[in-house]
VOVEXDO-766370 format. One record per atom (N, C-alpha, C): residue in three letters; x, y, z. Coordinates in pm, whole numbers, plus 32768, in hexadecimal, padded with zeros to 4 digits. Atoms other than C-alpha are relative to their C-alpha. Layout:
// residues N
ALAXYZ/...
***
This chain:
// residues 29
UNK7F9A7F9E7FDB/UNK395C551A8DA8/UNK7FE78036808E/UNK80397FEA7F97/UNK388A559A8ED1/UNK80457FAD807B/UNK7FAE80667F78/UNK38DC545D8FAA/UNK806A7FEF8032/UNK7F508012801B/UNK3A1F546D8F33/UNK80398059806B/UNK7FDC7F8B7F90/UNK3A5C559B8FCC/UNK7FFA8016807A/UNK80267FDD7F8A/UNK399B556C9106/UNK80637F968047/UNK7FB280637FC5/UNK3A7B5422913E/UNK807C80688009/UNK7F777F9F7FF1/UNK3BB254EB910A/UNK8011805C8090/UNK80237FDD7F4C/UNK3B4755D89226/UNK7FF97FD08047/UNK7FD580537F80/UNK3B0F54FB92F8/UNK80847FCC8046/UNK7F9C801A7FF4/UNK3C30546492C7/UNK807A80948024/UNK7FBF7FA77FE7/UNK3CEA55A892E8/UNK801880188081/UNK80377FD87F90/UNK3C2E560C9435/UNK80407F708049/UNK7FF580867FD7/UNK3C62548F9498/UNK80A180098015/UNK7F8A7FFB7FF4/UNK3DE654D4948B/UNK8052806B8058/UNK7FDA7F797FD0/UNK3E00563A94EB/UNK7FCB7FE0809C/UNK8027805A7F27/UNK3D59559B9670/UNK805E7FB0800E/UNK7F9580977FA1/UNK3E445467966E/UNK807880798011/UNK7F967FCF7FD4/UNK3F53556E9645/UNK801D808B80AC/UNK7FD57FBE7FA9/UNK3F065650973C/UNK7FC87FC9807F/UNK802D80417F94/UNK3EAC553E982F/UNK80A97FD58036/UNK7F9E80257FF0/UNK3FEB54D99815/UNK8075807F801C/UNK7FA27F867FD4/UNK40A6564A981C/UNK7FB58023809B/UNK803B80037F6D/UNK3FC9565D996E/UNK801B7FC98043/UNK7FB280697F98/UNK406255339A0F/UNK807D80118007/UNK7F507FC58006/UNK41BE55B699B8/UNK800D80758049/UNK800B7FB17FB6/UNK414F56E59A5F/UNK7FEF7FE28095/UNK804080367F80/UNK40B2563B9B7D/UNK809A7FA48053/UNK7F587FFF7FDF/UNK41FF55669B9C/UNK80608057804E/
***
């Protein structure tokens, strides 16, 4: 369950950067 969880976060964190890499270049635009 532990791992489980820590993958999940990651994955969360891992999404929540691509998106605001990408709302940053729309800005930057």
């Amino acid at each position: 369950m532990l791992q489980a969880d820590k993958f999940l976060t990651a994955d969360i964190k891992a999404r929540t950067s691509c998106l605001r890499d990408k709302i940053d270049s729309k800005i930057i635009d």
